[in-house]
C-alpha positions in Angstrom: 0.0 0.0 0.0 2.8 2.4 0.6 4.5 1.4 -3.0 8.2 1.4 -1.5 10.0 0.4 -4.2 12.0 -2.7 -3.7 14.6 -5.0 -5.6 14.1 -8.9 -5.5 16.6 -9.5 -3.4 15.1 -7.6 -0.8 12.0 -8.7 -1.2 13.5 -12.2 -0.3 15.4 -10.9 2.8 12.3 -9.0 4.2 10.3 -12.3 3.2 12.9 -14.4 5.1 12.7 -12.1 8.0 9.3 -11.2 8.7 9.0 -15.5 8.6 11.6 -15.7 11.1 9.8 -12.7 13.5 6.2 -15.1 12.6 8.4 -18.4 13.9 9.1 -16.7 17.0 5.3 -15.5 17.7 4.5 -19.2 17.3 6.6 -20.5 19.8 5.5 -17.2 22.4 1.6 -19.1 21.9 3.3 -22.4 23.3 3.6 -21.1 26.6 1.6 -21.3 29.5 0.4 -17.9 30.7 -2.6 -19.3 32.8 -1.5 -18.2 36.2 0.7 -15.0 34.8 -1.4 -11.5 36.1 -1.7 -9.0 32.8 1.1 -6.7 32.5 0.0 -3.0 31.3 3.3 -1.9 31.8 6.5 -2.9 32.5 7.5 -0.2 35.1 4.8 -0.6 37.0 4.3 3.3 37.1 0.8 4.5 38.2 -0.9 8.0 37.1 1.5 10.7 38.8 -0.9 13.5 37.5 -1.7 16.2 40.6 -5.5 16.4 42.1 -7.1 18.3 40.4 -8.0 21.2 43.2 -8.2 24.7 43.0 -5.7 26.1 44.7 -6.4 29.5 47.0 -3.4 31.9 47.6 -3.1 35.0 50.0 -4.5 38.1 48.2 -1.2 39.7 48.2 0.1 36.8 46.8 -2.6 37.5 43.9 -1.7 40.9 43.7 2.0 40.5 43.0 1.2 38.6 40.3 -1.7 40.0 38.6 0.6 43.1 38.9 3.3 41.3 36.7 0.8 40.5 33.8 0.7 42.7 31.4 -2.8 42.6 30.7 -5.5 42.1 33.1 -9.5 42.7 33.7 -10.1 42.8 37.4 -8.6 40.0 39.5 -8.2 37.8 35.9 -5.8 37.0 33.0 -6.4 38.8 29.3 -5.0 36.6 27.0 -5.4 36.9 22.8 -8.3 34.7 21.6 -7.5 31.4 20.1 -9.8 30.8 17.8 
């Protein structure tokens, strides 16, 4: 479907190869999984994302940093639209 162009004797090699990677698959189905938990992944990391909370700072904390913007409306951010 992609139309990479090959020559015959690549088209043997890859044919030869992708058989040999097919062999191995067959001999991964021979082995007995029954009592082996699913794996999701191999590190065995867990979602490390933060709670999503709002998070209340001291007004003079707000203040220090609204003053730092350059562009604000009240106690909020003005950003450019996105769309």
């Amino acid at each position: 479907l992609a139309r990479i162009g090959l020559e015959e004797k690549e088209i043997e090699k890859y044919r030869r190869d992708l058989s040999a990677i097919l062999d191995y698959f067959k001999k991964l189905e021979e082995l007995d999984t029954k009592n082996i938990d699913p794996v999701g992944h191999i590190t065995e990391t867990c979602n490390v994302i933060r709670e999503d909370r709002r998070n209340v700072s001291k007004k003079s904390e707000r203040e220090k940093i609204i003053k730092n913007i350059p562009e604000n409306k009240e106690d909020y951010l003005k950003v450019r639209s996105v769309l």
